[in-house]
C-alpha positions as a Markdown table, in Angstrom:
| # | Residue | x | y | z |
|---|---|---|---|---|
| 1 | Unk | 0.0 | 0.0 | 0.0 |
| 2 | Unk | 1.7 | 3.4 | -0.9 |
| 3 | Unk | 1.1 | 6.9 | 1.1 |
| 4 | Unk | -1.9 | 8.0 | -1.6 |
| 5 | Unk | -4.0 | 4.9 | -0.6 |
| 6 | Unk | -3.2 | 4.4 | 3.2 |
| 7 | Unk | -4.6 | 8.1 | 3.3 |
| 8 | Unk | -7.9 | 7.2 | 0.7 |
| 9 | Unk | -8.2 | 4.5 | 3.3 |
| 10 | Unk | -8.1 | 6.6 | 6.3 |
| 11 | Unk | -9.8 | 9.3 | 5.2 |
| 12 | Unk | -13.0 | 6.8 | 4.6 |
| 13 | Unk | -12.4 | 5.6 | 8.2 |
| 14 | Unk | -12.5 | 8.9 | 9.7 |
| 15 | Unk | -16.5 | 9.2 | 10.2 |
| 16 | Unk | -18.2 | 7.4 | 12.5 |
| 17 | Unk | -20.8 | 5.6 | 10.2 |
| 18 | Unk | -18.3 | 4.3 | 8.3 |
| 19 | Unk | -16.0 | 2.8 | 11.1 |
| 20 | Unk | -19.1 | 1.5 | 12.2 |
| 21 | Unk | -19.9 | -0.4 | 9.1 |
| 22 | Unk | -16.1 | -1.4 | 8.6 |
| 23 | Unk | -15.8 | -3.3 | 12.0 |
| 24 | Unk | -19.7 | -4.8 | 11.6 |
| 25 | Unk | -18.4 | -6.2 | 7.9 |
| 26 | Unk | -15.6 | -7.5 | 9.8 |
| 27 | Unk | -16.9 | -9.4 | 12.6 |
| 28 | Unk | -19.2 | -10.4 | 9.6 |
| 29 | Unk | -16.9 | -12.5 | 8.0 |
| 30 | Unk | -16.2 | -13.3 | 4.1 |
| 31 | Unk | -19.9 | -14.1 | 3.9 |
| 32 | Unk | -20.6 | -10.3 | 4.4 |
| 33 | Unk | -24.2 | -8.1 | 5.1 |
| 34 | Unk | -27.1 | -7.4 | 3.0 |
| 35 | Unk | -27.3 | -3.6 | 3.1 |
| 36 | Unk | -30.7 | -3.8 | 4.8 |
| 37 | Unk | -29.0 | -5.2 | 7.5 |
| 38 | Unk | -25.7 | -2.7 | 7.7 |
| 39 | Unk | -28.8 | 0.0 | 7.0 |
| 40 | Unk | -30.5 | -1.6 | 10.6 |
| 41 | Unk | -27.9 | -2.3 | 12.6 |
| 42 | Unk | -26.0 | 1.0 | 11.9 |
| 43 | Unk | -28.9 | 3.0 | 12.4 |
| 44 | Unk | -29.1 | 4.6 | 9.0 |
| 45 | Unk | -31.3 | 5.5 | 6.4 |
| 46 | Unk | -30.9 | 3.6 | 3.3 |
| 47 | Unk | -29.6 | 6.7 | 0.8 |
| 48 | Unk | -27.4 | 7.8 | 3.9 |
| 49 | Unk | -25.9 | 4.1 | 3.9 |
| 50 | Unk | -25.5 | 4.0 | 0.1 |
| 51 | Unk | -23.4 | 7.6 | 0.6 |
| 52 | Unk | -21.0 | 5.6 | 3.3 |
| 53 | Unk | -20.4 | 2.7 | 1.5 |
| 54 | Unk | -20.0 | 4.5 | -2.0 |
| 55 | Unk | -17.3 | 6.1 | 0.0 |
| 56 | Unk | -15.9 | 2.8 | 1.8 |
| 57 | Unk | -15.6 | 1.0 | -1.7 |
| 58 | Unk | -14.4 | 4.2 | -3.0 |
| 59 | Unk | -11.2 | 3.4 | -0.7 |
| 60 | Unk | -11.2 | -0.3 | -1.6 |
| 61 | Unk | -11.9 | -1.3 | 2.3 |
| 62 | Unk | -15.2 | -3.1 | 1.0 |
| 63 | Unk | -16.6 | -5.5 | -1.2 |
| 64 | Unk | -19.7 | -5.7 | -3.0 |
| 65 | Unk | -21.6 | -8.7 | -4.6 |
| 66 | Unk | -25.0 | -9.0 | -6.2 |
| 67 | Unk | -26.8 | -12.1 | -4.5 |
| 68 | Unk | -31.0 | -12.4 | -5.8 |
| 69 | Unk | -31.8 | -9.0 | -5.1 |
| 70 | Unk | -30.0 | -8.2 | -2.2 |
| 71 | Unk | -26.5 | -6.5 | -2.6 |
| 72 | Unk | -23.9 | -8.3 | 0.1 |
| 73 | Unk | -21.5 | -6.1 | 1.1 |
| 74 | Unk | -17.9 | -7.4 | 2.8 |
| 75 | Unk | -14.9 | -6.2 | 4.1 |
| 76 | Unk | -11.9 | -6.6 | 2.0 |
| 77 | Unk | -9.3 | -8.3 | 4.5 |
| 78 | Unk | -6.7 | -7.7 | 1.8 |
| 79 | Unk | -6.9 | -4.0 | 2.0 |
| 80 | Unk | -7.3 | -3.7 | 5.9 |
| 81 | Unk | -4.3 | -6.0 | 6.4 |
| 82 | Unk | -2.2 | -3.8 | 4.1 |
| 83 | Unk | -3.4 | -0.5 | 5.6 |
| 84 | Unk | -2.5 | -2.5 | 8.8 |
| 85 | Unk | 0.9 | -3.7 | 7.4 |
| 86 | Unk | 1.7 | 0.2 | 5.8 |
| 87 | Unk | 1.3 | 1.6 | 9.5 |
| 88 | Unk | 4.1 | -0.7 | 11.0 |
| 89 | Unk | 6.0 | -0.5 | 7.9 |
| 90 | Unk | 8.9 | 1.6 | 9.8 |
| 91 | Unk | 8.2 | -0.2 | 13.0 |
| 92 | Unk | 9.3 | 1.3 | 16.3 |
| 93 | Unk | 13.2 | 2.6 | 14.5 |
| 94 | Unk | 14.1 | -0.9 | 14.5 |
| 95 | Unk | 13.0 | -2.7 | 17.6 |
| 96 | Unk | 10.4 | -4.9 | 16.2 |
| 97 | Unk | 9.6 | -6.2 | 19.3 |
| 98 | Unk | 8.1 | -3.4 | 20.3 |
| 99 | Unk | 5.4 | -4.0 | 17.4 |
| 100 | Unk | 5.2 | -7.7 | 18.2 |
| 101 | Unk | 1.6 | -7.6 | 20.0 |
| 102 | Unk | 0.2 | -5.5 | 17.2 |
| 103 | Unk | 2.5 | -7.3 | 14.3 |
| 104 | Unk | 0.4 | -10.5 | 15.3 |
| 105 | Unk | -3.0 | -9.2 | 15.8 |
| 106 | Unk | -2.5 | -7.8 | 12.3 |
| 107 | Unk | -1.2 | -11.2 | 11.1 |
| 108 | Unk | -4.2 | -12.7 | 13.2 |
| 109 | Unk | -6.5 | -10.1 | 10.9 |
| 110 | Unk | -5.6 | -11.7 | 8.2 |
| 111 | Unk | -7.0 | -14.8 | 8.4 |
| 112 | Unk | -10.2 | -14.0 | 10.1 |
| 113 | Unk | -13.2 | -16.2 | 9.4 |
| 114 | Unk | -16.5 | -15.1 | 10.6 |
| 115 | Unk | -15.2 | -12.5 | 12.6 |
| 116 | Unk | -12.7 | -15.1 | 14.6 |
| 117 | Unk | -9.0 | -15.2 | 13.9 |
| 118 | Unk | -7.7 | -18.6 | 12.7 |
C-alpha cells in the first residue's frame, strides 16, 4: 500500500458511520451483510448508507456482490491488512519487538473467518 491509498483508506475511516460499518463487515466475516441489515444495525437510512459505502468502496476497504436481489457487502481483509501492514512499515526505529503484539493481531486479521482469527 503506498502513502496516496493508506490516506484514501483513512480518510473513509474517519467518520463514525463508516468505522461503524467497517468493524460490523468485519466481525461479519467473508460471507458479508445485505445492506438492509448494515442499513438496521448501523442505524441509518438507506440513501445515507449508500453515501457511506459508495465512499468505503471508493477506498477499496469493501466488497460488493449481487446475490438475488440483495447486494452483500464485505470487508476486503486484503486491504485492511495492508493498511495494517503500511502503518508498522517503519516499525518502532528498529525494535520490532516493540510492534510484536500488534504485528500479530494484524497477522491474526488476516486470516479472520467469521469474525474469529484462525
Amino acid at each position: 500500500m503506498n502513502e496516496r491509498q493508506a490516506l484514501a483508506s483513512f480518510g473513509a475511516l474517519s467518520q463514525e458511520t463508516r468505522l461503524q460499518i467497517v468493524r460490523m463487515l468485519v466481525i461479519a466475516g467473508p460471507n458479508g451483510m445485505p445492506a438492509g441489515v448494515i442499513a438496521e444495525k448501523a442505524e441509518v437510512s438507506p440513501s445515507n448508507l449508500s453515501f457511506h459505502l459508495k465512499e468505503l468502496e471508493r477506498a477499496g476497504l469493501i466488497t460488493q456482490q449481487r446475490e438475488s436481489r440483495s447486494i452483500i457487502y464485505s470487508a476486503n481483509y486484503d486491504a485492511l491488512g495492508s493498511l495494517v501492514r503500511f502503518l508498522m512499515e517503519d516499525c518502532c526505529g528498529g525494535h520490532p519487538e516493540i510492534c510484536a503484539p500488534a504485528a500479530a493481531i494484524a497477522a491474526c486479521c488476516a486470516s479472520t473467518v467469521e469474525g474469529k482469527c484462525q
